[in-house]
TORZATOR-976737 format. One record per residue (C-alpha): y, z, x; residue in three letters; residue number from 1. Coordinates in nm, 3 decimals. Example, Ala and Ser with C-alpha at 12.3 -4.5 7.8 and 13.67 -1.06 7.14 Angstrom:
! residues 2
+---------+---------+---------+--------+-----+
|   north |      up |    east | residu | num |
+---------+---------+---------+--------+-----+
|  -0.450 |   0.780 |   1.230 |    ALA |   1 |
|  -0.106 |   0.714 |   1.367 |    SER |   2 |
+---------+---------+---------+--------+-----+
This chain:
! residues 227
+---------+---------+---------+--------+-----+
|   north |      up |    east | residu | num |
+---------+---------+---------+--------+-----+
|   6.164 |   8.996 |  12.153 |    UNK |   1 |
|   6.384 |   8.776 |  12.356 |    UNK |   2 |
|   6.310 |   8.856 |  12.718 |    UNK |   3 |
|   6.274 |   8.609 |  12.958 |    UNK |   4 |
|   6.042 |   8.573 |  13.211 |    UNK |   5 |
|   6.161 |   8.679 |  13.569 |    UNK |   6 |
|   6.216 |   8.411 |  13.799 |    UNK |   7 |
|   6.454 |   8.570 |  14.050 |    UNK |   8 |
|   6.347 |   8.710 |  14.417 |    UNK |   9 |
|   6.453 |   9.082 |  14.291 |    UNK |  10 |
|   6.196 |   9.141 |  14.022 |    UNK |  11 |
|   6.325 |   9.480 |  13.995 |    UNK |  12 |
|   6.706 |   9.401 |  13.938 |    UNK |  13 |
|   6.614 |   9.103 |  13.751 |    UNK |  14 |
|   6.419 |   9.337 |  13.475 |    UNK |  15 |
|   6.704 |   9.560 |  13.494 |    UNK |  16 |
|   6.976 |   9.304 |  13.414 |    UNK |  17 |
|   6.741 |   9.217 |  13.123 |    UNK |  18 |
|   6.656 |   9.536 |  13.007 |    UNK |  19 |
|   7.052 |   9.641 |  13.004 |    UNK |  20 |
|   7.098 |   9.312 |  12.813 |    UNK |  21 |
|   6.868 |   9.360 |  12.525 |    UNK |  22 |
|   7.080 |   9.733 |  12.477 |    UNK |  23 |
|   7.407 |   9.519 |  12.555 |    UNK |  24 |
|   7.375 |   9.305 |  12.283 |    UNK |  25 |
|   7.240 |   9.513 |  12.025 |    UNK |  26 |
|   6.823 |   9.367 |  12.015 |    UNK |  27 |
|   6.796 |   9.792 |  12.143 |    UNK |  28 |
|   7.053 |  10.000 |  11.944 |    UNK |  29 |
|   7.096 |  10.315 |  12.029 |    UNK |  30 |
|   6.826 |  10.571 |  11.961 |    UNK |  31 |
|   6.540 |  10.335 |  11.926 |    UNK |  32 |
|   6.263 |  10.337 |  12.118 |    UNK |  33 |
|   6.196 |  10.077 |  12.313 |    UNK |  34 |
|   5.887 |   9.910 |  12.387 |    UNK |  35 |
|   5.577 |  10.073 |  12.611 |    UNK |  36 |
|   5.534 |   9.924 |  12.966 |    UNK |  37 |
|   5.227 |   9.730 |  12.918 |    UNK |  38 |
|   5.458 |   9.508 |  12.610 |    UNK |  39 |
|   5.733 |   9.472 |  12.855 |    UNK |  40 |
|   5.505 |   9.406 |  13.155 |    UNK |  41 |
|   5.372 |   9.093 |  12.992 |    UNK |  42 |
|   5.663 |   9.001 |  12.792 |    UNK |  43 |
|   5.865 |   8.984 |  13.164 |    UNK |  44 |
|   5.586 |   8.817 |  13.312 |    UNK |  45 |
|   5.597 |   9.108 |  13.578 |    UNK |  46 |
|   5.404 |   9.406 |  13.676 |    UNK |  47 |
|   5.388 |   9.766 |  13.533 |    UNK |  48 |
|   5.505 |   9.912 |  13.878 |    UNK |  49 |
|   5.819 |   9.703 |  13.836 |    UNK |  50 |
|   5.889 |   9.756 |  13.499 |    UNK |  51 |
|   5.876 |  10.149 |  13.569 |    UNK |  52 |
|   6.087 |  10.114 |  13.836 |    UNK |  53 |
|   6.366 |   9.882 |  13.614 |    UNK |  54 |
|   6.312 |  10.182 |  13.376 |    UNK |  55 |
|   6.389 |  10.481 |  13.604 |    UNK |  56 |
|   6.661 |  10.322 |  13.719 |    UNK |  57 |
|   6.834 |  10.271 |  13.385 |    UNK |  58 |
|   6.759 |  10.603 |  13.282 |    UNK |  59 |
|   6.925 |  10.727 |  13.570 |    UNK |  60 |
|   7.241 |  10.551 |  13.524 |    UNK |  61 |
|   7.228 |  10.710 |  13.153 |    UNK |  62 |
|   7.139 |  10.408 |  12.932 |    UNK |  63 |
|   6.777 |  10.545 |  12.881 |    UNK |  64 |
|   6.581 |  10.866 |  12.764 |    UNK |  65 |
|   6.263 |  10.922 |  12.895 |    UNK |  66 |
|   6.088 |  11.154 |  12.668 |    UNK |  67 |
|   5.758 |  11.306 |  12.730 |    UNK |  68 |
|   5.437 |  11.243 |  12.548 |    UNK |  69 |
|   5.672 |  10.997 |  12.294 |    UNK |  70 |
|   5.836 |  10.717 |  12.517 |    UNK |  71 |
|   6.173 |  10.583 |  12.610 |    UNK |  72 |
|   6.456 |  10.590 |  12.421 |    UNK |  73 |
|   6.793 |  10.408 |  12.423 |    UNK |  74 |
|   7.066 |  10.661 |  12.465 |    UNK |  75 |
|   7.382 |  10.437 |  12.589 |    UNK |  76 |
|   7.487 |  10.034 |  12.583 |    UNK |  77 |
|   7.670 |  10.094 |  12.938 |    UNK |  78 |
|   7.622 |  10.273 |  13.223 |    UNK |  79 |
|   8.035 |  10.379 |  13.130 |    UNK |  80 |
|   7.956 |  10.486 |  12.822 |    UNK |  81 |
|   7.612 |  10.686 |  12.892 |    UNK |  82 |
|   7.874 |  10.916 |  13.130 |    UNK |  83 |
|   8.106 |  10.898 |  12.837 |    UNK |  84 |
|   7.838 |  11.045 |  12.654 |    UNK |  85 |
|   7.732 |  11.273 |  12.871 |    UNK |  86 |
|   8.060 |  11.445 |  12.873 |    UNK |  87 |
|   8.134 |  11.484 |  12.533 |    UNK |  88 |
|   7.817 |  11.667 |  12.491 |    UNK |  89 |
|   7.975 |  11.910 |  12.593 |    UNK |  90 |
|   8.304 |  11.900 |  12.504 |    UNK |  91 |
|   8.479 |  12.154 |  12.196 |    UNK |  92 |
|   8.497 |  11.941 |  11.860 |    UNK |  93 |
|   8.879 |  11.960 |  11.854 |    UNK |  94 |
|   8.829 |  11.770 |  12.227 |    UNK |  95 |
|   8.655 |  11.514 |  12.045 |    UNK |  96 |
|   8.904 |  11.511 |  11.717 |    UNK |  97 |
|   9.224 |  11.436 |  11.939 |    UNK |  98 |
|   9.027 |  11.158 |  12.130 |    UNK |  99 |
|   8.927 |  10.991 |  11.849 |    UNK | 100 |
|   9.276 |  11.000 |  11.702 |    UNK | 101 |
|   9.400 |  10.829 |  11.988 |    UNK | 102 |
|   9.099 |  10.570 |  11.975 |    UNK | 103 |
|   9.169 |  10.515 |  11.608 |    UNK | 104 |
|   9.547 |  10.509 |  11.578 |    UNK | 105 |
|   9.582 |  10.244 |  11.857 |    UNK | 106 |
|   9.281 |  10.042 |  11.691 |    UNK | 107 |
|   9.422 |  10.078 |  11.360 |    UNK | 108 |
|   9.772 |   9.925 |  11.472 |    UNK | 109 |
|   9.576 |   9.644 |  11.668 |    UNK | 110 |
|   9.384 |   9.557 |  11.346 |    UNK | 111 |
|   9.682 |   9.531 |  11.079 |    UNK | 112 |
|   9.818 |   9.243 |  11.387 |    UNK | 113 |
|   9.515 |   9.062 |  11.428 |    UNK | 114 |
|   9.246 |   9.132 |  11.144 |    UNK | 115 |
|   9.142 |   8.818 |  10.955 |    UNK | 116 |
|   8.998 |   8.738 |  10.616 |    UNK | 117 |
|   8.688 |   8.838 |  10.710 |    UNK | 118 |
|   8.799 |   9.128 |  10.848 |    UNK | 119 |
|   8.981 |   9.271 |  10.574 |    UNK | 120 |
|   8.656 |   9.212 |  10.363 |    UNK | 121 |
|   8.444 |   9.416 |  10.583 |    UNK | 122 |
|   8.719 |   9.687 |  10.592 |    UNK | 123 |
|   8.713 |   9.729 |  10.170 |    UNK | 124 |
|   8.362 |   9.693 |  10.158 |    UNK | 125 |
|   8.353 |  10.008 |  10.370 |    UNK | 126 |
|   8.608 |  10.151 |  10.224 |    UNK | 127 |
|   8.394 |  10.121 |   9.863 |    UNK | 128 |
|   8.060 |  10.220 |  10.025 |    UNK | 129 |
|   8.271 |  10.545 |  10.170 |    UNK | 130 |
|   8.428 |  10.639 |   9.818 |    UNK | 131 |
|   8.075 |  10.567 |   9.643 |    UNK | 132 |
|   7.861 |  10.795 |   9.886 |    UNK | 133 |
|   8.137 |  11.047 |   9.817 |    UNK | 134 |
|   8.094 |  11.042 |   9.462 |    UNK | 135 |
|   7.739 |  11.069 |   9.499 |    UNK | 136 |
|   7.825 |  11.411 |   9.683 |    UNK | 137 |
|   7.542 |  11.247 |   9.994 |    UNK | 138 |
|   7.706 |  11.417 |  10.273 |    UNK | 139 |
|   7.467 |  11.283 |  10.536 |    UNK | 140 |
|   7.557 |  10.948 |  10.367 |    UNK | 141 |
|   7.871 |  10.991 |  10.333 |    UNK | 142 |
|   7.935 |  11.082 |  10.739 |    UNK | 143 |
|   7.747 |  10.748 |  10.820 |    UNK | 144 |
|   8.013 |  10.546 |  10.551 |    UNK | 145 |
|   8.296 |  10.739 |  10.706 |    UNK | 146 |
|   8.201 |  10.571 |  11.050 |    UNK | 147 |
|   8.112 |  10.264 |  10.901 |    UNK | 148 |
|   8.487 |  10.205 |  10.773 |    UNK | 149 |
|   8.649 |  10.338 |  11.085 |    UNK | 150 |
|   8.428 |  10.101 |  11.281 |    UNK | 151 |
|   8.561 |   9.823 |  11.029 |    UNK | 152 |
|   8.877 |   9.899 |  11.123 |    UNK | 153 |
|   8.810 |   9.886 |  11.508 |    UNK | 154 |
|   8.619 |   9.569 |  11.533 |    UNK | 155 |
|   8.921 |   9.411 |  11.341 |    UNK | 156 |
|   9.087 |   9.458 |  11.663 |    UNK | 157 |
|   8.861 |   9.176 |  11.822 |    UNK | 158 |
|   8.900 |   9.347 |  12.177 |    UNK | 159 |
|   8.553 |   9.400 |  12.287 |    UNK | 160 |
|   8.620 |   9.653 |  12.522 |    UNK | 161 |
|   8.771 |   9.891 |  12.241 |    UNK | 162 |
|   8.491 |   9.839 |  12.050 |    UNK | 163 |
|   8.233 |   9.884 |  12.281 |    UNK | 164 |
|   8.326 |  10.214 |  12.386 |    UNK | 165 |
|   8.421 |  10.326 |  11.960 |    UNK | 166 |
|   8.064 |  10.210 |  11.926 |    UNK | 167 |
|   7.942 |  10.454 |  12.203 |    UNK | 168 |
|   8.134 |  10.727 |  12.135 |    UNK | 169 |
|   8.020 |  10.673 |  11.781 |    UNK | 170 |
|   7.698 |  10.895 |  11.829 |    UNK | 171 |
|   7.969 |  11.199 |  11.874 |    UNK | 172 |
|   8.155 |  11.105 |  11.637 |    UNK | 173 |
|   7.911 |  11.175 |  11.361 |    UNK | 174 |
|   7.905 |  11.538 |  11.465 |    UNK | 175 |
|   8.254 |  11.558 |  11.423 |    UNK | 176 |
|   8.319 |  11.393 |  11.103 |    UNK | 177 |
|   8.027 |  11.608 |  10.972 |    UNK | 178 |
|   8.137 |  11.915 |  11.122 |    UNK | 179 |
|   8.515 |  11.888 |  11.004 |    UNK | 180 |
|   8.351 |  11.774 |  10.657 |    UNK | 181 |
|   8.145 |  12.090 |  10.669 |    UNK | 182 |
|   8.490 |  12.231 |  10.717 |    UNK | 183 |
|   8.696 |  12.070 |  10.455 |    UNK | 184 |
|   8.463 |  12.115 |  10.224 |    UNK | 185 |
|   8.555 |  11.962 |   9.909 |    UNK | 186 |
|   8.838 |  11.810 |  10.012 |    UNK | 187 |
|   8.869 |  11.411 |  10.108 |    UNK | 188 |
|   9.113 |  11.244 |  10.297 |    UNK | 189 |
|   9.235 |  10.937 |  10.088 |    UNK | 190 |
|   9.160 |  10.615 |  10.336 |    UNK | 191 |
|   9.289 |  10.368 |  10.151 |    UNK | 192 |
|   9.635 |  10.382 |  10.275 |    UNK | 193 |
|   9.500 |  10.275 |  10.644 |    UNK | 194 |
|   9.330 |   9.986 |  10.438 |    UNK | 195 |
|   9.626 |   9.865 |  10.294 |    UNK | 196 |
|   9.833 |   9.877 |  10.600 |    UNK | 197 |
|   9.607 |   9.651 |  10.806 |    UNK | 198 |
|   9.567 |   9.431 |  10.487 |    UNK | 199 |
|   9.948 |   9.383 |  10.471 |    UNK | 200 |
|   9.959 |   9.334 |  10.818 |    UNK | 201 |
|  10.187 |   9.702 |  10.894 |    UNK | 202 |
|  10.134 |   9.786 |  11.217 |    UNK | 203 |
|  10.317 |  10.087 |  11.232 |    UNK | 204 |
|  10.209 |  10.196 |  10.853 |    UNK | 205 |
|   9.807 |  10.117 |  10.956 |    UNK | 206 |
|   9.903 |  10.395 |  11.274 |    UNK | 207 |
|  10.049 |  10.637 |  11.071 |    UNK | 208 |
|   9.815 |  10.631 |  10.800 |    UNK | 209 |
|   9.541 |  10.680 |  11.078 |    UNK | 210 |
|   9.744 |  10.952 |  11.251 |    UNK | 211 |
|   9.815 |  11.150 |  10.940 |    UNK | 212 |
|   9.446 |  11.086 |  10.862 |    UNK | 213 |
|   9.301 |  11.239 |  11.215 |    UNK | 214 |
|   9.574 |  11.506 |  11.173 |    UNK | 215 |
|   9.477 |  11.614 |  10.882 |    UNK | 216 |
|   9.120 |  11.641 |  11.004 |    UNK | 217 |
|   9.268 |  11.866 |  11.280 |    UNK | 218 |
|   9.437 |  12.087 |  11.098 |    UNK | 219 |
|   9.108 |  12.204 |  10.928 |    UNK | 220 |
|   8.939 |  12.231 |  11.200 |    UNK | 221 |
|   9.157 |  12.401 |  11.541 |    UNK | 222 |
|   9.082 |  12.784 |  11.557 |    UNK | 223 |
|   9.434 |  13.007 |  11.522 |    UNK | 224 |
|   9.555 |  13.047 |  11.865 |    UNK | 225 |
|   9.526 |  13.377 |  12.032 |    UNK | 226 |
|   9.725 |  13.660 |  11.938 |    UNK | 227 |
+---------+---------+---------+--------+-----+
């Protein structure tokens, strides 16, 4: 663990600003559980009253998940994107599907301008572990190498605010590839043309590759409109 112990005159905000950093920079991912309130009370160098109240507070703004009889749970990196969250939990998949195509059309044409060698490596390595869990017919696997690929794509962008909020809205966005691969059944949708397109550095191929991509996806999943 790589908390620090509090030095400030706010205890409380101090453990919060700690607490929100561990989530920012990935030592808490999302969905872990963090650890119990005696660890963190001697880890911070604080008491167990303070660390409760850090805790509330950060559940409150959305970042954590009190669950009762188990422990806390990260469920956001930001208190932006734990609203975020919170909305598209209740939003229709084909809400989520024309988001997304938005997030990943714009990312796609900032990567083919700005990816680098390392980039590009990450992006076919992806792209490999995607076709592989395909073959393997590992649809639970294969949903997790779908994201892994499109997230590829979006930290190739090197804008940290586009990624931040991808990797937030990443949590919904297994649902959705699931549920429109539920959908499609059989039936993939070739990514290698959005690889090959940020590889050449195409811009405009990389966003129309991704829109014809997330169109696709729509197509197979919007309901026939009302009669």
């Amino acid at each position: 663990m790589t908390l620090r112990t509090a030095r400030r005159s706010s205890l409380v905000e101090q453990v919060i600003d700690q607490l929100r950093d561990e989530i920012a920079t990935g030592v808490w991912v999302i969905g872990a559980k963090i650890p119990p309130e005696p660890v963190l009370s001697e880890s911070l160098g604080v008491g167990r009253n303070t660390v409760r109240e850090a805790v509330r507070a950060l559940t409150h703004a959305g970042l954590l998940e009190c669950r009762q009889g188990d422990g806390t749970y990260v469920r956001a990196t930001s208190e932006l994107s734990g609203a975020v969250r919170r909305r598209l939990e209740t939003a229709e998949l084909i809400e989520i599907l024309e988001v997304r195509r938005g997030l990943e059309v714009e990312a796609a044409r900032l990567a083919a301008a700005r990816r680098t060698g390392a980039d590009i490596a990450a992006i076919n390595d992806a792209l490999a572990r995607r076709a592989a869990q395909w073959e393997a017919g590992d649809h639970a696997a294969f949903v997790e190498a779908d994201l892994a690929f499109h997230m590829a794509v979006v930290e190739a962008t090197h804008n940290k605010v586009l990624t931040d909020l991808y990797r937030d809205f990443s949590a919904v966005l297994r649902v959705s590839i699931g549920a429109a691969g539920n959908l499609l059944q059989h039936v993939d949708i070739p990514h290698e043309p959005i690889a090959d397109a940020i590889k050449a550095g195409d811009a405009a191929a990389a966003a129309l590759a991704t829109h014809s991509c997330l169109d696709e996806i729509l197509r197979s999943t919007e309901r026939p409109a009302p009669a």
